[in-house]
C-alpha positions as protocol buffer text, in pm:
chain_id: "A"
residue {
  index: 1
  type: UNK
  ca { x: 3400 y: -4735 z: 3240 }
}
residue {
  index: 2
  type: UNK
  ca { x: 3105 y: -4625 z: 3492 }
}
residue {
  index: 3
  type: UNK
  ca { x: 3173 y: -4277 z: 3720 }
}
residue {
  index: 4
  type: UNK
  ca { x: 3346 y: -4343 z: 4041 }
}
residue {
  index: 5
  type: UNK
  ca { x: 3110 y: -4355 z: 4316 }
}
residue {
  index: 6
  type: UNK
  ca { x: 2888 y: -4574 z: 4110 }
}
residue {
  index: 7
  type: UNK
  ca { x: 3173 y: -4818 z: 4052 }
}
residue {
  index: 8
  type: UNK
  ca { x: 3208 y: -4825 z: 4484 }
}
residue {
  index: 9
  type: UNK
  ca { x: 2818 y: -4791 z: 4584 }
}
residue {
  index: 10
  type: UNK
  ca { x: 2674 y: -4995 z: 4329 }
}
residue {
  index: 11
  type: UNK
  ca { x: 2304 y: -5058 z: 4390 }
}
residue {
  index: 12
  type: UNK
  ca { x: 2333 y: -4762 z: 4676 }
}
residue {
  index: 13
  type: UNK
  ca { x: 2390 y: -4529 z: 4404 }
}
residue {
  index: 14
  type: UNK
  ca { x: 2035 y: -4505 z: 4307 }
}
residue {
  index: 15
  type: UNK
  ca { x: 1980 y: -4392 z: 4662 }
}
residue {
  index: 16
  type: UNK
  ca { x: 2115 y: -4004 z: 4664 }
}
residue {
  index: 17
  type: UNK
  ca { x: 1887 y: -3767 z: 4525 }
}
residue {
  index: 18
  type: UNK
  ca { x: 1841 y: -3757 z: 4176 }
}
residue {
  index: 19
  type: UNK
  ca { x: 2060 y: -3419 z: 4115 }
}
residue {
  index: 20
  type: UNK
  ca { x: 2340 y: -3555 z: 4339 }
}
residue {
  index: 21
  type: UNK
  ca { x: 2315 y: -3866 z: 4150 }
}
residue {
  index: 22
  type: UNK
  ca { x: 2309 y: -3628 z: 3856 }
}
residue {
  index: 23
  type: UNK
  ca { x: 2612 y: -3463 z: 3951 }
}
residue {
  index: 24
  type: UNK
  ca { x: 2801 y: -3754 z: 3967 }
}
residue {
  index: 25
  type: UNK
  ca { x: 2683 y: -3980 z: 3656 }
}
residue {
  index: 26
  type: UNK
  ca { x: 2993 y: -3830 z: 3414 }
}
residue {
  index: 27
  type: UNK
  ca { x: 3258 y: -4031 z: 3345 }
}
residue {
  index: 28
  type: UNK
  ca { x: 3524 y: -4050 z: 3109 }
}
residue {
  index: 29
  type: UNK
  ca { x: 3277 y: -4163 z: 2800 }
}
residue {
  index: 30
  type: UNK
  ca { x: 3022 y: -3850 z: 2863 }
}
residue {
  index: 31
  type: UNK
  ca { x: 3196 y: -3664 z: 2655 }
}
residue {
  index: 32
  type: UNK
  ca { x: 3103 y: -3340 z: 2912 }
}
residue {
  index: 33
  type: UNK
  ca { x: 3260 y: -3196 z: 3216 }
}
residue {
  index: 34
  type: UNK
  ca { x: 3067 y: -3029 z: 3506 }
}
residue {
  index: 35
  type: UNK
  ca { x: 3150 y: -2674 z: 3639 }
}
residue {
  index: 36
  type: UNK
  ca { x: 2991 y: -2526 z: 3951 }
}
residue {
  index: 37
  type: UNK
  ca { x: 2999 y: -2153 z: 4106 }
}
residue {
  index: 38
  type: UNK
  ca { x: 2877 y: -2076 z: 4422 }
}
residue {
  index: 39
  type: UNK
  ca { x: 2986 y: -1914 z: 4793 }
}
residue {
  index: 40
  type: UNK
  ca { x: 3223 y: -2090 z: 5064 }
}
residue {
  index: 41
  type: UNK
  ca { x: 3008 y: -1912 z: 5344 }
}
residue {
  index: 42
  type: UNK
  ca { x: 3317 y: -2042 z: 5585 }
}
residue {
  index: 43
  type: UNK
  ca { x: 3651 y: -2149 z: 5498 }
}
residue {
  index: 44
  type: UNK
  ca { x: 3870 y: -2226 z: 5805 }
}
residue {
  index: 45
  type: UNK
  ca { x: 4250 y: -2317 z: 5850 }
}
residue {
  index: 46
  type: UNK
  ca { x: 4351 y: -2390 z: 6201 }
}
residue {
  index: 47
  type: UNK
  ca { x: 4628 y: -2130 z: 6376 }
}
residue {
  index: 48
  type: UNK
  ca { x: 4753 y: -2457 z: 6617 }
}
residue {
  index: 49
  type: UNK
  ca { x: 4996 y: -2544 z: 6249 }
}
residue {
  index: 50
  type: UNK
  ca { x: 5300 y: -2331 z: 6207 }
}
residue {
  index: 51
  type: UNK
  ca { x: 5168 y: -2049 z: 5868 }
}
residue {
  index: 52
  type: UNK
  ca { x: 5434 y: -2235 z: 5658 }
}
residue {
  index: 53
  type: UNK
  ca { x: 5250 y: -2553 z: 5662 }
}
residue {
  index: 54
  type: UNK
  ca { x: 4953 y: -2412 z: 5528 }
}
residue {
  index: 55
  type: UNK
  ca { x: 5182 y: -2160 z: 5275 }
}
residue {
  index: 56
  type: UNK
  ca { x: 5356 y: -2509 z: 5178 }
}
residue {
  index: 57
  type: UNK
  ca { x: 5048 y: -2711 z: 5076 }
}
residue {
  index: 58
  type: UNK
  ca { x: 4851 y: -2407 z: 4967 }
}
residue {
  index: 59
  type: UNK
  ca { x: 5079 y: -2299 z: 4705 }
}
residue {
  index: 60
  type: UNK
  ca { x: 5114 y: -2662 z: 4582 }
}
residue {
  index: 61
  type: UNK
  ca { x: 4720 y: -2665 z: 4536 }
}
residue {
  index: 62
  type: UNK
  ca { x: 4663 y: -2907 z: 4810 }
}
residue {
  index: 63
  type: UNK
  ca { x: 4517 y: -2701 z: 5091 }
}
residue {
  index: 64
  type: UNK
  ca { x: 4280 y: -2372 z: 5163 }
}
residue {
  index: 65
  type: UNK
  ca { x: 4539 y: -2061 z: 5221 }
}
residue {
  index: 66
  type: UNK
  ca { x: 4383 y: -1887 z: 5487 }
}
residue {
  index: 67
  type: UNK
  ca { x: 4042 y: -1866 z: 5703 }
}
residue {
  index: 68
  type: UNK
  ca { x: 3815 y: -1634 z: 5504 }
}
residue {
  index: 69
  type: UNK
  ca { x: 3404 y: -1598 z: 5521 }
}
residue {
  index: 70
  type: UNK
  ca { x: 3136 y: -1561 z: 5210 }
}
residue {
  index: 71
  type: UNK
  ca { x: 3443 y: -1659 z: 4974 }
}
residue {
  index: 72
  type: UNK
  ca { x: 3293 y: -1712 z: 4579 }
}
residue {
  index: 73
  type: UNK
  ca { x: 3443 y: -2041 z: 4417 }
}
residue {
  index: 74
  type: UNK
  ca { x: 3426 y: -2264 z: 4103 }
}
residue {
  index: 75
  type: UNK
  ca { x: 3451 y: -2563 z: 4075 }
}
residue {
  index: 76
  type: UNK
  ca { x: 3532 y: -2778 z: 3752 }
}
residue {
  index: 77
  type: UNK
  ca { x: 3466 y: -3192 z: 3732 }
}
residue {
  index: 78
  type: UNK
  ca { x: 3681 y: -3382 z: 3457 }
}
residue {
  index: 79
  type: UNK
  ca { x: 3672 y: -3723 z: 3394 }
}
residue {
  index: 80
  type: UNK
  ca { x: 3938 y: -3923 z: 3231 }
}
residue {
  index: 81
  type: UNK
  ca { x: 4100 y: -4284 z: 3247 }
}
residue {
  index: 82
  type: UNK
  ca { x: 4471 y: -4274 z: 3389 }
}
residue {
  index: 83
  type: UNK
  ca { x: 4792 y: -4466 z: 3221 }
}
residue {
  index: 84
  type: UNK
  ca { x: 4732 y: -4715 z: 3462 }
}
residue {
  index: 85
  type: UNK
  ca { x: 4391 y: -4763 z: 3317 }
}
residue {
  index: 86
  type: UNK
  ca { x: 4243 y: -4608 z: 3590 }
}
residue {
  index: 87
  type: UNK
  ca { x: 3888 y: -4434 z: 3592 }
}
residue {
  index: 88
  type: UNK
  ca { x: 3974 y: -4065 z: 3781 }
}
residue {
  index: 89
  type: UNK
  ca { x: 3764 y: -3776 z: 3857 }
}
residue {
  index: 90
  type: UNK
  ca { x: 3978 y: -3459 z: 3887 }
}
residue {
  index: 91
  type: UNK
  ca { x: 3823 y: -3188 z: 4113 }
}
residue {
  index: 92
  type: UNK
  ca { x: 3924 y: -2820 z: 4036 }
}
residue {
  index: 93
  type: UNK
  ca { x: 3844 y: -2587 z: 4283 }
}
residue {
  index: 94
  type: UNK
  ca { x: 3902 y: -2199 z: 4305 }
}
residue {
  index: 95
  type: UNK
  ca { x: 3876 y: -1969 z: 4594 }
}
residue {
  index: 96
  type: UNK
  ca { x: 3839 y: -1626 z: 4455 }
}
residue {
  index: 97
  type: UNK
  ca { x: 3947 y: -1447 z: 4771 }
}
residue {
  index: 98
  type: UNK
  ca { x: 3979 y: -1077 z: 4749 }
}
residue {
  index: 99
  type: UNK
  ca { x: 4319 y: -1119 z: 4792 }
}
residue {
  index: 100
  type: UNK
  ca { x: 4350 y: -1307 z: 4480 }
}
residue {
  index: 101
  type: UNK
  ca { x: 4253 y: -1661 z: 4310 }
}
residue {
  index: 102
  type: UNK
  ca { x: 4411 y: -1985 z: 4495 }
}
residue {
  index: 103
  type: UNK
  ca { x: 4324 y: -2351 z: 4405 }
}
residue {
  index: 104
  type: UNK
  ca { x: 4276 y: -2647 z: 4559 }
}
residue {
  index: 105
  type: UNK
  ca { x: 4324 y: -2930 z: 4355 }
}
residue {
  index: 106
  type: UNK
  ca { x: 4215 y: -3333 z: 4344 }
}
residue {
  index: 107
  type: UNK
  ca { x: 4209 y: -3640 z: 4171 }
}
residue {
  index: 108
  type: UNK
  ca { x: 3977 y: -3902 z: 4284 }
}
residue {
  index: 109
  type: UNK
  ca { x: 4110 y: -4276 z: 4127 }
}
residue {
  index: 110
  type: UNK
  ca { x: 3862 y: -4609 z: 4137 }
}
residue {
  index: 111
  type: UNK
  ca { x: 4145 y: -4802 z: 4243 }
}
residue {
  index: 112
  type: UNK
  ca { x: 4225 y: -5176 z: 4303 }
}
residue {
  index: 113
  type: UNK
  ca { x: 4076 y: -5193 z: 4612 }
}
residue {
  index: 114
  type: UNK
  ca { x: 3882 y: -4863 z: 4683 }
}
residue {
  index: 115
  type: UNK
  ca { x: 3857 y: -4492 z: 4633 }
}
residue {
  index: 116
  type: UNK
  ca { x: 4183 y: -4280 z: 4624 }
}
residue {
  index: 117
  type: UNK
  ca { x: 4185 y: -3894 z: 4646 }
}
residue {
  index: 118
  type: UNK
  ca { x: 4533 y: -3736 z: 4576 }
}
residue {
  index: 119
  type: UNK
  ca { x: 4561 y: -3336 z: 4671 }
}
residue {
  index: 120
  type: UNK
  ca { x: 4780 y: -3096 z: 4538 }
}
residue {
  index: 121
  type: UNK
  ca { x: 4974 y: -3076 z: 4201 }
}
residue {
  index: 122
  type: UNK
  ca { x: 5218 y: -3322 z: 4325 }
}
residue {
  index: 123
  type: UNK
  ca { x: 5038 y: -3504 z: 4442 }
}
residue {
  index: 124
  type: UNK
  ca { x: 5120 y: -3411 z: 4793 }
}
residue {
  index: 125
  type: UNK
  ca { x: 4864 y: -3578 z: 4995 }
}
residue {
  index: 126
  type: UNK
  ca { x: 4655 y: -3902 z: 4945 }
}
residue {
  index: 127
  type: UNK
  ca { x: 4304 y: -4004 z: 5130 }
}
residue {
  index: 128
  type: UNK
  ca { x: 4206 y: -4337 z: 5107 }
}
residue {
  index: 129
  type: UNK
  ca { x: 3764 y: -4257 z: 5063 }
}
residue {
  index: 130
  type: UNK
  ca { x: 3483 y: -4470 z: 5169 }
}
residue {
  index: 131
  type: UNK
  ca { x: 3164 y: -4331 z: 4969 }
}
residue {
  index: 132
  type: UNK
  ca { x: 2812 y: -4415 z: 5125 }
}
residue {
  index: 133
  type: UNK
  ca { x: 2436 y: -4229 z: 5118 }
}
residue {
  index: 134
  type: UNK
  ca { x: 2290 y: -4063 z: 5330 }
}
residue {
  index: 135
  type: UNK
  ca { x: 1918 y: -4114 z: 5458 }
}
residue {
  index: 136
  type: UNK
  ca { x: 1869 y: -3786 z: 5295 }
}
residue {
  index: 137
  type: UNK
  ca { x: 1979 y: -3928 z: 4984 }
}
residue {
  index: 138
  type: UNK
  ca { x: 2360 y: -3666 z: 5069 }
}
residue {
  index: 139
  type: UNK
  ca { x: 2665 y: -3827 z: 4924 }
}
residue {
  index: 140
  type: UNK
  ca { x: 2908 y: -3897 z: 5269 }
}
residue {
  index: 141
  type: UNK
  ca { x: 3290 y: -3912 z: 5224 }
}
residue {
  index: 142
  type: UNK
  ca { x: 3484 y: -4045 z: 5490 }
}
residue {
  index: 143
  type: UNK
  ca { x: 3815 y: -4083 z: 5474 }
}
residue {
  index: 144
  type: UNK
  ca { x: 4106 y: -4285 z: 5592 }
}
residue {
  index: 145
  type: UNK
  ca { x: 4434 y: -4126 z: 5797 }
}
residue {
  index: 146
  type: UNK
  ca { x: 4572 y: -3903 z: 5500 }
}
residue {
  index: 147
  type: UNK
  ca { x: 4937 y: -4048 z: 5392 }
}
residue {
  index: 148
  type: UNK
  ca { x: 5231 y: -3801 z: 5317 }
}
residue {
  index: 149
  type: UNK
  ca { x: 5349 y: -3852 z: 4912 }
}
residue {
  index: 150
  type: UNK
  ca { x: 5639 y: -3558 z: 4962 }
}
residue {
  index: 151
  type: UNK
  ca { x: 5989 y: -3659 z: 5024 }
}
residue {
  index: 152
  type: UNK
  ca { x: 6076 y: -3922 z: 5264 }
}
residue {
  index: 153
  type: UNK
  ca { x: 5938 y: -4202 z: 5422 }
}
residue {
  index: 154
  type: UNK
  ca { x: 5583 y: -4282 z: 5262 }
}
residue {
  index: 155
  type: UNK
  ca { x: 5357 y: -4377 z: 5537 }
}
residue {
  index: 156
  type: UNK
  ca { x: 5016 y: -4356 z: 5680 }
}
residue {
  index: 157
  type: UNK
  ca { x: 4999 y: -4031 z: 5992 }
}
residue {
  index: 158
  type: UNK
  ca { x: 4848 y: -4233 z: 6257 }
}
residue {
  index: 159
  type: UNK
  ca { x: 4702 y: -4201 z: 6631 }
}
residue {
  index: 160
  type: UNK
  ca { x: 4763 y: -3845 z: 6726 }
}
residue {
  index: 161
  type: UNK
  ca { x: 4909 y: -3741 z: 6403 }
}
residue {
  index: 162
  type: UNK
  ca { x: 4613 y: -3866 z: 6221 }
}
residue {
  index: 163
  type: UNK
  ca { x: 4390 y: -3651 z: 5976 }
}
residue {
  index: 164
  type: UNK
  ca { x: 4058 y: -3753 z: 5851 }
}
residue {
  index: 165
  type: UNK
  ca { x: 3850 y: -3569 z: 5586 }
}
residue {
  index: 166
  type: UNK
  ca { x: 3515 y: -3578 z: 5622 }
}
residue {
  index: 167
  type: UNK
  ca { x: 3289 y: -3416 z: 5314 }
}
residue {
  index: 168
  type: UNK
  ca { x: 2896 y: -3391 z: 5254 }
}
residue {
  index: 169
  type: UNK
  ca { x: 2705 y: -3254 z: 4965 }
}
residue {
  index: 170
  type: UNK
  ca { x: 2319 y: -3266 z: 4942 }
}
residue {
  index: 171
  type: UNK
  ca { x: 2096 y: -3100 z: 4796 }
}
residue {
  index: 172
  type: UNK
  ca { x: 1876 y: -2806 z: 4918 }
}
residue {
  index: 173
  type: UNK
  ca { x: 1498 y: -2806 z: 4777 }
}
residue {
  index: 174
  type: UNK
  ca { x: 1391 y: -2517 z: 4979 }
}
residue {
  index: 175
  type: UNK
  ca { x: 1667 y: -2258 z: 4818 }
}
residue {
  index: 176
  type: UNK
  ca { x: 1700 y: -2502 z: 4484 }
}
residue {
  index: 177
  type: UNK
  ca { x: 2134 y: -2555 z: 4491 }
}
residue {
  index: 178
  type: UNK
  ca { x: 2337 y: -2768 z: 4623 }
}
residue {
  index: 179
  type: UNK
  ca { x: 2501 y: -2795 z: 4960 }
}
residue {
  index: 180
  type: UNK
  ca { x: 2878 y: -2903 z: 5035 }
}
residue {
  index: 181
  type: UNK
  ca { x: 3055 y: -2898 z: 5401 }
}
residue {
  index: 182
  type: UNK
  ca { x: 3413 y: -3044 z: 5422 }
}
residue {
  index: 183
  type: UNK
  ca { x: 3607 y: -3078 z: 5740 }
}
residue {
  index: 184
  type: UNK
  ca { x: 3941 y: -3275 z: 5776 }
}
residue {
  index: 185
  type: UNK
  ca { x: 4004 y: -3329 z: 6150 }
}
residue {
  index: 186
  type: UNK
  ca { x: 4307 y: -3445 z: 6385 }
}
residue {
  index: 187
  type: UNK
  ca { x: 4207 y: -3634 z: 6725 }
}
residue {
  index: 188
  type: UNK
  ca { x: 4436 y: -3396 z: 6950 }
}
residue {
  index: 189
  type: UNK
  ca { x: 4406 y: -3036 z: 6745 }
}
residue {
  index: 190
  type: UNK
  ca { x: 4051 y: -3078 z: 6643 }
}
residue {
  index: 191
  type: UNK
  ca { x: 3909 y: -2894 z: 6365 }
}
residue {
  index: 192
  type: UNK
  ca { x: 4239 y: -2862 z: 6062 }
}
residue {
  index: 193
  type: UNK
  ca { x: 4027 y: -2721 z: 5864 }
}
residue {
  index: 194
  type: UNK
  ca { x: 3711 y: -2658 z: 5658 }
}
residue {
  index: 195
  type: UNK
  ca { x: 3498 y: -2548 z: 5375 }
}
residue {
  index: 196
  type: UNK
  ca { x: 3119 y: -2485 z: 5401 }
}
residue {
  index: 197
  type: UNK
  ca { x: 2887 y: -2374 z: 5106 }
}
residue {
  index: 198
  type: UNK
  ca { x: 2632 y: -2342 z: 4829 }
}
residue {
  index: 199
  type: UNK
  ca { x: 2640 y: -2371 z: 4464 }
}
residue {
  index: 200
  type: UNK
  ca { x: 2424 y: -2408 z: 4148 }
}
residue {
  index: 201
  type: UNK
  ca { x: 2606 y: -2633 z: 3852 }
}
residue {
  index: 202
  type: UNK
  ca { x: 2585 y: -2728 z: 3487 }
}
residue {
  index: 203
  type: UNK
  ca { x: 2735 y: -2972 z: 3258 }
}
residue {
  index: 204
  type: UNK
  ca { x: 2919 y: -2832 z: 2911 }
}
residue {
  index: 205
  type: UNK
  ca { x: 3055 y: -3038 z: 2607 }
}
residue {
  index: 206
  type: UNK
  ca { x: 3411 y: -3121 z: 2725 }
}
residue {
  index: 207
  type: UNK
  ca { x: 3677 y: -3352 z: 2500 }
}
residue {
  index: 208
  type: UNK
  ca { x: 4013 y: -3476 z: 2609 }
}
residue {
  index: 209
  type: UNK
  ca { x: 4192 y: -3210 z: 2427 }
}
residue {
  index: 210
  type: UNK
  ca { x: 3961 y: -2957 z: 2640 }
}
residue {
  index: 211
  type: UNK
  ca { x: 4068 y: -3089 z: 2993 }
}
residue {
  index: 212
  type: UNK
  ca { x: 4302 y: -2800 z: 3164 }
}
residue {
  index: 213
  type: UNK
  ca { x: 4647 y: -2902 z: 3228 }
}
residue {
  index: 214
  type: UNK
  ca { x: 4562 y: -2860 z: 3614 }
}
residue {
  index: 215
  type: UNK
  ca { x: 4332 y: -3191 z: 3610 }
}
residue {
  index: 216
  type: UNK
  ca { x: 4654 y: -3386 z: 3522 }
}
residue {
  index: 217
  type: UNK
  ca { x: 4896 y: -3418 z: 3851 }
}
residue {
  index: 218
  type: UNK
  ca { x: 5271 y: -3349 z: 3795 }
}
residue {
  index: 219
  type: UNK
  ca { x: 5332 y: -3716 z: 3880 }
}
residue {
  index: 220
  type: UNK
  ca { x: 5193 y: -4028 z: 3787 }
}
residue {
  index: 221
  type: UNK
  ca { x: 5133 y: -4178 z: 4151 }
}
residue {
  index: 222
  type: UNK
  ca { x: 5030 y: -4593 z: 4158 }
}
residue {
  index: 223
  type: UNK
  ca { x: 5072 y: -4583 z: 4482 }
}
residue {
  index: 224
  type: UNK
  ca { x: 4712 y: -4649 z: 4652 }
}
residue {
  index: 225
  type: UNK
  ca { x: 4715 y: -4690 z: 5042 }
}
C-alpha cells in the first residue's frame, strides 16, 4: 500500500514541501503513527444553523462545538487498511476548550475512484476530496457537496444546500511549524464554519494493536459518492 495522497497525486507528490510531504508519507506498513499539538488561533461555527445542529454533529465527533479563539488541540494520524481492503488515514482531532475536551473525528479512504473523508463516529458525513499542491509546495483539499450518511434518504446536498470543505496546510519557515486553515462553506449562508492554526508534530512507533478505538468508525460504510 502507498499513503493516500500519494496514491491520488502521484508524480505531484514530490511537489509539497519536504515536511508536508513528510507528514504525509505513513501508511499502513510504517509501522508509526503521527501526533501533532498546537493552537486553533480561530475556530468558528456559524449562528445562521439552529444550536442543535451543531450539538447533534458535535457530540457524534463530526463537527467543532462552538466558536472559540487560541483553542490548544492534538491531533493523532493512524494508518490502517479497511475490510474492504481499503488504504484509510484516520484523523483524530481534540479541541481542548476550557470548557472541556471535544473531538472531531475522520477517516480519509483511497477509494475506487477518488478520495473519501467520512466525519463523525458514525460516520455521519462523507466529502468526496480532490488533493492537489500548491505553488508553495501547501497540500489543497477541496471537496465535493458533503452527502448526509444518517437516517433517510442518502444523497448528495446540492445548489443552495450545498457544503464544501476547503482545507490547507503548509508549512511556515519563518516560525519553523506547520500551518492548517479549514473552512467548509454553503453558497447562500457563507462561512459554516472553520478552524485556523499552528502546530509542531512527530512520528512515534505505533502497531495495530496500538490504534485507539476512535480511529475505527462505528460502521463499516462502502458507500463512496
Amino acid at each position: 500500500m502507498a499513503p493516500v495522497y500519494r496514491q491520488m497525486l502521484g508524480s505531484d507528490f514530490d511537489r509539497l514541501h519536504p515536511n508536508v510531504a513528510w507528514r504525509y508519507s505513513i501508511d499502513s506498513t510504517s509501522g508509526v503513527a503521527q501526533v501533532a499539538t498546537g493552537i486553533y488561533e480561530s475556530v468558528y461555527v456559524t449562528s445562521a444553523l439552529p444550536p442543535p445542529f451543531f450539538w447533534y454533529y458535535a457530540k457524534r465527533n463530526a463537527l467543532p462545538s462552538k466558536s472559540s479563539r487560541m483553542v490548544p488541540f492534538r491531533q493523532g494520524h493512524y494508518c490502517y487498511v479497511d475490510e474492504l481492503g481499503r488504504e484509510c488515514l484516520a484523523v483524530l482531532r481534540s479541541f481542548q476548550y476550557t470548557t472541556g475536551t471535544r473531538n472531531l473525528n475522520s477517516l480519509l479512504v483511497s477509494g475506487n475512484d477518488g478520495l473519501v473523508d467520512y466525519f463523525g463516529d458514525g460516520p455521519e458525513l462523507l466529502y468526496p476530496i480532490e488533493p492537489s499542491v500548491t505553488n508553495a509546495g501547501e497540500l489543497l483539499l477541496e471537496s465535493g457537496p458533503m452527502r448526509w450518511l444518517g437516517r433517510g434518504p442518502k444523497v448528495g446536498m446540492k445548489g443552495m444546500f450545498s457544503a464544501q470543505l476547503k482545507y490547507i496546510e503548509g508549512w511556515d519557515d519563518a516560525r519553523q511549524r506547520f500551518r492548517c486553515d479549514a473552512t467548509v462553506r454553503n453558497p447562500v449562508i457563507g462561512e459554516i464554519l472553520h478552524f485556523r492554526g499552528w502546530f509542531t508534530a512527530g512520528d512515534q512507533a505505533c502497531t495495530l494493536r496500538d490504534i485507539p478505538d476512535e480511529a475505527w468508525p462505528v460502521n463499516l460504510i462502502s458507500r463512496e459518492d
